[in-house]
C-alpha positions in Angstrom: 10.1 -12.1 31.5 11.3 -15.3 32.2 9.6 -18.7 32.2 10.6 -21.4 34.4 11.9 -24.3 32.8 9.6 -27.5 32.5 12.6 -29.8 33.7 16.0 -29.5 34.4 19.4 -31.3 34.0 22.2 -31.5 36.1 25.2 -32.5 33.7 28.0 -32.2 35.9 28.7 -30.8 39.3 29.0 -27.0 37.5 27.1 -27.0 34.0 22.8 -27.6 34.3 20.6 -28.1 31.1 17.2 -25.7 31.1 14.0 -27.9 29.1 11.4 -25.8 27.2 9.8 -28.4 25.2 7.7 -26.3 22.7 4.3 -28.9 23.3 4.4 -30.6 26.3 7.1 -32.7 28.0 7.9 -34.6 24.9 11.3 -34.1 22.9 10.5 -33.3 19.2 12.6 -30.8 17.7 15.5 -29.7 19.7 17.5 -26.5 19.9 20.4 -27.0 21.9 22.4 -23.7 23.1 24.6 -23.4 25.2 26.3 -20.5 27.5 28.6 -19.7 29.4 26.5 -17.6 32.3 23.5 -19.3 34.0 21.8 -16.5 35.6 22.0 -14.5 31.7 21.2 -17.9 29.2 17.8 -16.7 29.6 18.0 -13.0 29.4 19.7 -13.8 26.4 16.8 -16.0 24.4 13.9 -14.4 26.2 14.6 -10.6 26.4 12.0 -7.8 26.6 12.7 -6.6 23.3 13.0 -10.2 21.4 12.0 -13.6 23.0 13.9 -16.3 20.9 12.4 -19.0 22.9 8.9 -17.6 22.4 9.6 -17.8 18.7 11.2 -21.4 18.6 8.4 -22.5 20.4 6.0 -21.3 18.0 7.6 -23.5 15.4 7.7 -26.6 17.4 11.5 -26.1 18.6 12.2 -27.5 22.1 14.4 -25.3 23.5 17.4 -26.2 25.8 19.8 -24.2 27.2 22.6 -25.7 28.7 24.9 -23.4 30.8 28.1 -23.8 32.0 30.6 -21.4 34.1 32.2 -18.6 32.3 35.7 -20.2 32.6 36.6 -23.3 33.1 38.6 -26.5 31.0 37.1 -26.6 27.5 37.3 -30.5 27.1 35.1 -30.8 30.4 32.9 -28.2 29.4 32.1 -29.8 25.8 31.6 -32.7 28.0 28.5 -31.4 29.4 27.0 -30.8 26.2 28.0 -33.8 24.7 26.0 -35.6 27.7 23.0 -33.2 26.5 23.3 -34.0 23.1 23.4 -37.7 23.9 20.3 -37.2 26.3 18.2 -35.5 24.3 18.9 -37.9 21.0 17.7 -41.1 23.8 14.5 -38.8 25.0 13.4 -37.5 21.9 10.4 -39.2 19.9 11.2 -39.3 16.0 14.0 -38.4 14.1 14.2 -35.0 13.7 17.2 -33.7 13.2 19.0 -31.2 16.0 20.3 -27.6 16.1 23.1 -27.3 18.5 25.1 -24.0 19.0 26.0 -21.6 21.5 26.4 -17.9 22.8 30.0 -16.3 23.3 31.7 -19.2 25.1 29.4 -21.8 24.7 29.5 -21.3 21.1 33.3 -22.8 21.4 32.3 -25.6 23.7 29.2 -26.9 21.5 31.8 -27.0 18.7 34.3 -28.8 20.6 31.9 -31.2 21.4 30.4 -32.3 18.0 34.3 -32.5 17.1 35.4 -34.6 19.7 31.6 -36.9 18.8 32.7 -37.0 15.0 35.9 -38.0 16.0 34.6 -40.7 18.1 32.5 -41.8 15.5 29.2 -41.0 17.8 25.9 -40.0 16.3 25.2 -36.5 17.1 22.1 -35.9 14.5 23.0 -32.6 14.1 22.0 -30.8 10.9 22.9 -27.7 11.7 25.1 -25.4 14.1 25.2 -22.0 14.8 27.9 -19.9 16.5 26.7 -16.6 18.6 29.8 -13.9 19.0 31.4 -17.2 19.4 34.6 -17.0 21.2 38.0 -17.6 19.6 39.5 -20.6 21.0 43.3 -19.7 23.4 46.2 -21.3 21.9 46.0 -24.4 23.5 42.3 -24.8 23.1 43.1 -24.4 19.1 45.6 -27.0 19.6 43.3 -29.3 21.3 40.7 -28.7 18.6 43.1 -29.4 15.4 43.9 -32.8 17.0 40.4 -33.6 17.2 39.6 -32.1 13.4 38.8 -27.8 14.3 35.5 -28.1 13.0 32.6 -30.2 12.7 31.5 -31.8 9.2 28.5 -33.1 9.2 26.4 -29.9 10.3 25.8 -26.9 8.7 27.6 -24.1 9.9 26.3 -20.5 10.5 27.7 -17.5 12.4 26.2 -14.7 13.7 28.1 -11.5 14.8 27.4 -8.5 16.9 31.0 -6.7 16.8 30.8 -7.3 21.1 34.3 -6.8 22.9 35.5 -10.3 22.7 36.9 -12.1 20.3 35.1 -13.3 17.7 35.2 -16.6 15.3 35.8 -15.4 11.5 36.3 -18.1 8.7 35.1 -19.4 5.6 34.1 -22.4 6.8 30.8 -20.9 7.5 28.5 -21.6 5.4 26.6 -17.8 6.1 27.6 -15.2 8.2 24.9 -12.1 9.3 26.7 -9.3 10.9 24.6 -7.0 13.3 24.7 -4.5 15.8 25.5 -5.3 19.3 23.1 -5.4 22.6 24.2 -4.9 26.6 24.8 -7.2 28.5 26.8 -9.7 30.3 25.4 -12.3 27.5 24.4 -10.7 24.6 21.0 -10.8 23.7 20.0 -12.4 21.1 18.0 -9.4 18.9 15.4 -9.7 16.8 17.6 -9.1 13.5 19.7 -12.4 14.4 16.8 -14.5 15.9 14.7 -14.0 12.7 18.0 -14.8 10.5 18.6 -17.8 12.4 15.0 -18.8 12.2 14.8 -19.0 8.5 17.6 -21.4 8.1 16.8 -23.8 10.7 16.4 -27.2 8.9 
Protein backbone atom coordinates (compact mmCIF):
# COMPACT_ATOMS: atom_id res chain seq x y z
CA UNK A 1 0.00 0.00 0.00
CA UNK A 2 2.70 2.21 -0.04
CA UNK A 3 3.25 5.42 -1.93
CA UNK A 4 6.51 6.58 -2.93
CA UNK A 5 7.58 9.60 -1.49
CA UNK A 6 7.55 12.96 -3.65
CA UNK A 7 11.22 13.83 -2.41
CA UNK A 8 13.59 12.69 -0.20
CA UNK A 9 16.19 13.78 2.38
CA UNK A 10 19.37 12.55 3.31
CA UNK A 11 20.05 14.00 6.87
CA UNK A 12 23.02 12.20 7.75
CA UNK A 13 25.05 9.25 6.47
CA UNK A 14 22.29 6.84 8.51
CA UNK A 15 18.84 8.78 9.08
CA UNK A 16 16.70 9.84 5.48
CA UNK A 17 13.59 12.15 5.65
CA UNK A 18 10.36 10.74 3.39
CA UNK A 19 8.16 14.15 1.79
CA UNK A 20 4.42 13.62 1.28
CA UNK A 21 3.42 17.11 0.84
CA UNK A 22 -0.51 16.85 1.06
CA UNK A 23 -0.93 19.38 -2.34
CA UNK A 24 1.83 19.48 -4.41
CA UNK A 25 5.56 19.96 -3.70
CA UNK A 26 4.97 22.96 -1.50
CA UNK A 27 5.48 22.81 2.45
CA UNK A 28 2.24 24.04 4.13
CA UNK A 29 1.34 22.17 7.15
CA UNK A 30 3.91 19.78 8.38
CA UNK A 31 3.75 16.56 10.33
CA UNK A 32 7.02 15.59 11.27
CA UNK A 33 7.43 11.83 12.64
CA UNK A 34 9.99 10.18 13.15
CA UNK A 35 11.17 6.23 13.56
CA UNK A 36 13.40 4.31 14.35
CA UNK A 37 13.05 1.50 11.26
CA UNK A 38 13.06 2.71 7.64
CA UNK A 39 11.75 -0.17 5.78
CA UNK A 40 8.41 -0.13 8.72
CA UNK A 41 7.95 4.07 9.02
CA UNK A 42 5.53 3.49 6.32
CA UNK A 43 3.83 0.32 7.22
CA UNK A 44 3.34 2.14 10.22
CA UNK A 45 1.36 5.48 8.83
CA UNK A 46 -0.02 3.78 5.75
CA UNK A 47 -1.32 0.28 6.81
CA UNK A 48 -4.04 -1.82 5.21
CA UNK A 49 -6.29 -1.41 7.96
CA UNK A 50 -5.66 2.47 8.66
CA UNK A 51 -3.66 4.87 6.41
CA UNK A 52 -2.53 7.86 8.68
CA UNK A 53 -0.88 9.54 5.82
CA UNK A 54 -4.07 9.18 3.68
CA UNK A 55 -5.91 10.96 6.48
CA UNK A 56 -3.32 13.83 7.11
CA UNK A 57 -3.34 14.49 3.69
CA UNK A 58 -6.87 14.91 3.44
CA UNK A 59 -6.56 17.77 5.90
CA UNK A 60 -3.76 19.56 4.30
CA UNK A 61 -0.88 17.87 6.52
CA UNK A 62 2.39 17.29 4.69
CA UNK A 63 3.62 14.35 5.96
CA UNK A 64 7.36 13.59 6.72
CA UNK A 65 8.73 10.73 8.04
CA UNK A 66 12.14 10.93 9.12
CA UNK A 67 13.76 7.53 9.95
CA UNK A 68 16.63 6.72 11.66
CA UNK A 69 18.40 3.20 12.73
CA UNK A 70 16.95 1.29 15.52
CA UNK A 71 20.01 2.02 17.79
CA UNK A 72 22.34 4.25 17.69
CA UNK A 73 23.71 7.70 19.90
CA UNK A 74 20.57 9.68 20.90
CA UNK A 75 22.26 13.25 20.62
CA UNK A 76 23.19 12.28 16.89
CA UNK A 77 20.02 10.90 16.18
CA UNK A 78 17.90 14.14 17.48
CA UNK A 79 20.43 15.68 15.29
CA UNK A 80 18.77 14.46 12.23
CA UNK A 81 15.56 15.74 13.16
CA UNK A 82 16.65 18.80 14.33
CA UNK A 83 18.15 19.37 10.61
CA UNK A 84 14.46 18.34 9.43
CA UNK A 85 12.82 20.60 11.62
CA UNK A 86 15.21 23.38 10.58
CA UNK A 87 14.53 22.36 6.78
CA UNK A 88 11.18 22.22 6.71
CA UNK A 89 10.63 25.72 8.77
CA UNK A 90 13.20 27.38 5.71
CA UNK A 91 10.99 25.39 2.80
CA UNK A 92 7.72 25.92 4.10
CA UNK A 93 5.37 28.82 2.70
CA UNK A 94 3.34 30.61 5.65
CA UNK A 95 3.50 30.22 9.15
CA UNK A 96 1.71 27.37 10.06
CA UNK A 97 2.65 25.94 12.97
CA UNK A 98 4.36 22.23 13.11
CA UNK A 99 3.52 18.74 14.61
CA UNK A 100 6.67 16.96 15.41
CA UNK A 101 6.63 13.50 17.19
CA UNK A 102 7.60 10.06 16.78
CA UNK A 103 6.97 6.16 16.97
CA UNK A 104 8.73 3.92 19.63
CA UNK A 105 12.34 5.32 19.43
CA UNK A 106 11.84 8.15 17.43
CA UNK A 107 9.33 9.40 19.79
CA UNK A 108 12.52 9.85 22.26
CA UNK A 109 14.74 11.40 19.63
CA UNK A 110 12.08 14.08 18.38
CA UNK A 111 11.86 15.04 22.11
CA UNK A 112 15.44 15.25 22.53
CA UNK A 113 15.70 17.41 19.77
CA UNK A 114 13.07 20.18 20.53
CA UNK A 115 14.93 20.17 24.05
CA UNK A 116 18.31 20.52 22.96
CA UNK A 117 16.48 23.58 20.21
CA UNK A 118 14.73 25.30 23.33
CA UNK A 119 17.75 25.09 25.09
CA UNK A 120 19.58 26.73 22.25
CA UNK A 121 17.21 29.27 22.04
CA UNK A 122 16.26 28.04 18.22
CA UNK A 123 12.82 28.49 16.79
CA UNK A 124 11.24 25.20 16.31
CA UNK A 125 7.41 26.41 15.60
CA UNK A 126 6.23 23.61 17.14
CA UNK A 127 2.72 23.71 18.51
CA UNK A 128 2.28 20.43 19.28
CA UNK A 129 4.15 16.97 19.92
CA UNK A 130 3.02 13.68 20.14
CA UNK A 131 4.80 10.57 21.60
CA UNK A 132 3.87 6.90 19.91
CA UNK A 133 4.71 3.87 22.57
CA UNK A 134 7.48 6.26 23.03
CA UNK A 135 10.53 4.72 24.44
CA UNK A 136 11.80 5.35 27.90
CA UNK A 137 15.07 7.02 27.74
CA UNK A 138 18.45 4.53 29.39
CA UNK A 139 20.02 6.12 32.25
CA UNK A 140 22.40 8.01 30.62
CA UNK A 141 20.01 9.22 27.94
CA UNK A 142 17.78 10.62 30.98
CA UNK A 143 20.86 12.24 32.27
CA UNK A 144 21.66 13.80 29.03
CA UNK A 145 18.01 15.03 28.76
CA UNK A 146 17.75 16.62 32.45
CA UNK A 147 20.83 18.71 31.56
CA UNK A 148 19.23 19.96 28.50
CA UNK A 149 15.59 20.59 30.49
CA UNK A 150 13.71 16.59 30.05
CA UNK A 151 10.93 17.96 28.20
CA UNK A 152 9.98 20.51 25.81
CA UNK A 153 7.88 23.70 26.80
CA UNK A 154 6.61 25.35 24.27
CA UNK A 155 4.58 22.44 22.42
CA UNK A 156 1.72 20.67 23.51
CA UNK A 157 2.32 17.35 24.68
CA UNK A 158 0.20 14.20 23.86
CA UNK A 159 0.86 10.46 24.35
CA UNK A 160 -0.49 7.72 22.83
CA UNK A 161 -0.10 4.01 24.20
CA UNK A 162 -0.56 0.61 22.87
CA UNK A 163 0.67 -1.55 26.08
CA UNK A 164 3.65 -3.01 23.17
CA UNK A 165 6.67 -4.90 24.86
CA UNK A 166 8.91 -1.96 25.35
CA UNK A 167 9.06 0.52 27.56
CA UNK A 168 6.84 3.09 27.56
CA UNK A 169 6.89 7.02 28.48
CA UNK A 170 4.27 7.66 31.56
CA UNK A 171 4.02 11.15 33.13
CA UNK A 172 1.89 13.99 33.90
CA UNK A 173 3.52 16.17 31.89
CA UNK A 174 1.23 15.09 29.13
CA UNK A 175 -1.20 17.09 28.53
CA UNK A 176 -3.69 13.84 27.30
CA UNK A 177 -2.94 10.44 27.24
CA UNK A 178 -5.33 7.72 24.92
CA UNK A 179 -4.51 4.20 25.80
CA UNK A 180 -5.34 1.51 23.18
CA UNK A 181 -4.85 -1.85 22.12
CA UNK A 182 -1.69 -2.95 20.51
CA UNK A 183 -1.02 -3.96 16.58
CA UNK A 184 2.00 -6.44 15.07
CA UNK A 185 4.68 -5.45 13.98
CA UNK A 186 8.22 -4.44 14.03
CA UNK A 187 6.80 -0.71 14.24
CA UNK A 188 3.53 -0.54 15.50
CA UNK A 189 0.96 0.53 13.37
CA UNK A 190 -0.51 3.36 13.92
CA UNK A 191 -4.59 2.06 14.19
CA UNK A 192 -7.37 3.81 13.46
CA UNK A 193 -8.46 4.43 17.31
CA UNK A 194 -5.06 6.46 17.81
CA UNK A 195 -4.89 8.16 14.28
CA UNK A 196 -8.39 9.54 14.66
CA UNK A 197 -7.52 10.72 18.42
CA UNK A 198 -4.50 12.29 17.27
CA UNK A 199 -6.28 13.91 14.36
CA UNK A 200 -8.72 15.87 16.40
CA UNK A 201 -6.16 17.65 18.44
CA UNK A 202 -3.82 18.59 15.87
CA UNK A 203 -3.65 22.49 16.09
Amino acid sequence: MSVAPDQEWQLSPESDALIYPANGKTLVKPFILTTAVANGALRAVDNYDYSLRTELKALGYDLIVVAHPPEGDLAKQADSVRTAILRTIAEQQGDAPLVVGGIGRGALTSRYALVKMERERLTHQTALYFSYDGHAPSAQEAEQLEQLGDWPTIPKLLNLITFGEAPQVHGEQFAETKIGSPLSGEVPPVSKQHGSWLLERLP
